[in-house]
N, C-alpha and C positions, 0 to 999 in steps of 0.2 A: 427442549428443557421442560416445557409443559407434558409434553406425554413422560420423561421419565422422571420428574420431580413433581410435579400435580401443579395446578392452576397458581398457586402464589410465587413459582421460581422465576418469572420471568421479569415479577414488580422487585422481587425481593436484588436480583442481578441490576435494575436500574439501580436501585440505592445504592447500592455496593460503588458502578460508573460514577455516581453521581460524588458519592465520596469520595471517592478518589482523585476525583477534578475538585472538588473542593481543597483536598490536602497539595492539589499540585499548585492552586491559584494563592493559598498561603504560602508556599515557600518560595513564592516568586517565578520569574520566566525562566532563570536558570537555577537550578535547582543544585547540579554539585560545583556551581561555580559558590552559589552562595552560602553550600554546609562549608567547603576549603576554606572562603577568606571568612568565615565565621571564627570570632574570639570569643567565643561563648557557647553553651549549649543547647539556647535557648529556640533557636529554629529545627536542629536535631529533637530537640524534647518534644517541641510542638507536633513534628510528625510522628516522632516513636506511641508519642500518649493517645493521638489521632489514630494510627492503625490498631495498635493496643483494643482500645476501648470498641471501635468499629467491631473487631473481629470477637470479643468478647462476649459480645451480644448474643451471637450464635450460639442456644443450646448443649451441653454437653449431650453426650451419648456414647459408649462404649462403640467399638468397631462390631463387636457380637450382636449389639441391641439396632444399630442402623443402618451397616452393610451387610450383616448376616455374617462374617468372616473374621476371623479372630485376628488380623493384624491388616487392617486398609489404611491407604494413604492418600486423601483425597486431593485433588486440585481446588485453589480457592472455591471458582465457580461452583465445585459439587456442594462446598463446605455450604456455600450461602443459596446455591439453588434447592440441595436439600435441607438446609434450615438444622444442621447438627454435624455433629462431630467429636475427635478425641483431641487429645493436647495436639498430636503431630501436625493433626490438618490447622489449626489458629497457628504452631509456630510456620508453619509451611507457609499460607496465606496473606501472615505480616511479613515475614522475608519476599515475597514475592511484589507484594504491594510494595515496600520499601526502595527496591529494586528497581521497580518501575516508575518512583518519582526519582530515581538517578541516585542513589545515596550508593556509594560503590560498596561491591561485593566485600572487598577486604574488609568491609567494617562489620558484616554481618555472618552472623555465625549461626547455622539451627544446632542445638546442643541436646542430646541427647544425657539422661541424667538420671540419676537416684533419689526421690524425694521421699526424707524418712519420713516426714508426716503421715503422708498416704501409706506410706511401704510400696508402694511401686514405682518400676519405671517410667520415666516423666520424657519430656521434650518441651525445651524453651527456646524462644529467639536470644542471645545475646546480640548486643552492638558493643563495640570498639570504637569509640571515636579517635583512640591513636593503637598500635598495633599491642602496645605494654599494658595498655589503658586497665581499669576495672573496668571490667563491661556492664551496663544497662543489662536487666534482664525484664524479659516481655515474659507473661505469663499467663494464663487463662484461670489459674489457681487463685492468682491475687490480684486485685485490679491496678495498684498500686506496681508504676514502673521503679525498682531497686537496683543499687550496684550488687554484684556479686557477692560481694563481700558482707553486704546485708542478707542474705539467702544463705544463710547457714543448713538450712534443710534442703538443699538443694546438694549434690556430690556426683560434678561431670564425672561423664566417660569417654564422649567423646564429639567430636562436632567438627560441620560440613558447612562448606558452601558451594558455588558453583563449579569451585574450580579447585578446593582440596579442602583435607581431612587433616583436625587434629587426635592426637590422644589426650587423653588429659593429663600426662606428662609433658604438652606440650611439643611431644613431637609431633610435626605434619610429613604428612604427603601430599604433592603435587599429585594433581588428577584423582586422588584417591576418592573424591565424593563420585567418583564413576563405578566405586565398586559397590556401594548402595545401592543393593536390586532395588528398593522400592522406593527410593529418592530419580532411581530411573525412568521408573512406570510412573512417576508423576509428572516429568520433563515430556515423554512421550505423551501421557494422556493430553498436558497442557499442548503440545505442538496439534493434537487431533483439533481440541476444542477452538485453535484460533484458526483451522480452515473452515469454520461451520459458518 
């Protein structure tokens, strides 16, 4: 990581560990025994606003300006060992962090989207705490975590997680987040990165 991110990527990957076991040591020893028997949203919030704000920190930078290539999809680690990134790598690195404190996939969405503010194509994490639910939206735009329904400048297209794809009509596909070339090469990159 030091030779292809320069001498601060290896302190900057502790803090990152380091968070992450901190967000595991608040939500307790079991983590989706205690989001399920939760009657409130208040443990879900605690970690949504934790990875939120974690990932946030990370500099913006276009794909042109920090990989050189007009559409990259980073793995957390490159997000925070290179110290920047676009929307896709923060909603990619909160689902993935989320993930890994056990908060199950069906609740998480990466959403690809239209934010008329900017005029451009955007990507946010949503969460679902029930399948109907308005979802939270995680966003590197705004620091402040929103339901849906409050993100009027926001107009899905379409959204993935591990294991499928919606449209924003709501229709899904099983398997279909398999047909994301570049939600693949991030599965791939991430499998490289944990035999290192």
């Amino acid at each position: 990581m030091t030779k292809k991110f320069g001498q601060e990527a290896p302190h900057r990957l502790r803090v990152m560990q380091v968070n992450v076991r901190q967000m595991k040591a608040s939500a307790g020893s079991n983590l989706t025994t205690n989001l399920l028997k939760s009657k409130d949203t208040q443990l879900e919030m605690l970690l949504l606003k934790k990875a939120n704000d974690f990932y946030n920190q990370v500099p913006y930078f276009t794909d042109l300006e920090h990989w050189g290539v007009d559409d990259y999809w980073a793995t957390p680690v490159e997000l925070v060992a290179s110290f920047g990134g676009d929307c896709e790598d923060y909603a990619i690195a909160k689902y993935m962090t989320l993930k890994d404190l056990g908060i199950p996939i069906e609740r998480l969405r990466i959403t690809y989207v239209r934010a008329i503010k900017i005029g451009e194509t955007h990507m946010i994490l949503a969460y679902y705490p029930t399948p109907d639910a308005d979802p939270w939206i995680l966003d590197n735009l705004i620091p402040e975590i929103k339901r849906g329904s409050e993100r009027t400048d926001l107009i899905p297209v379409y959204s993935f997680n591990d294991d499928d794809l919606w449209l924003a009509n709501g229709t899904a596909r099983r398997g279909g987040a398999s047909t994301v070339r570049l939600w693949r090469n991030v599965i791939e990159k991430m499998e490289k990165e944990s035999k290192l």
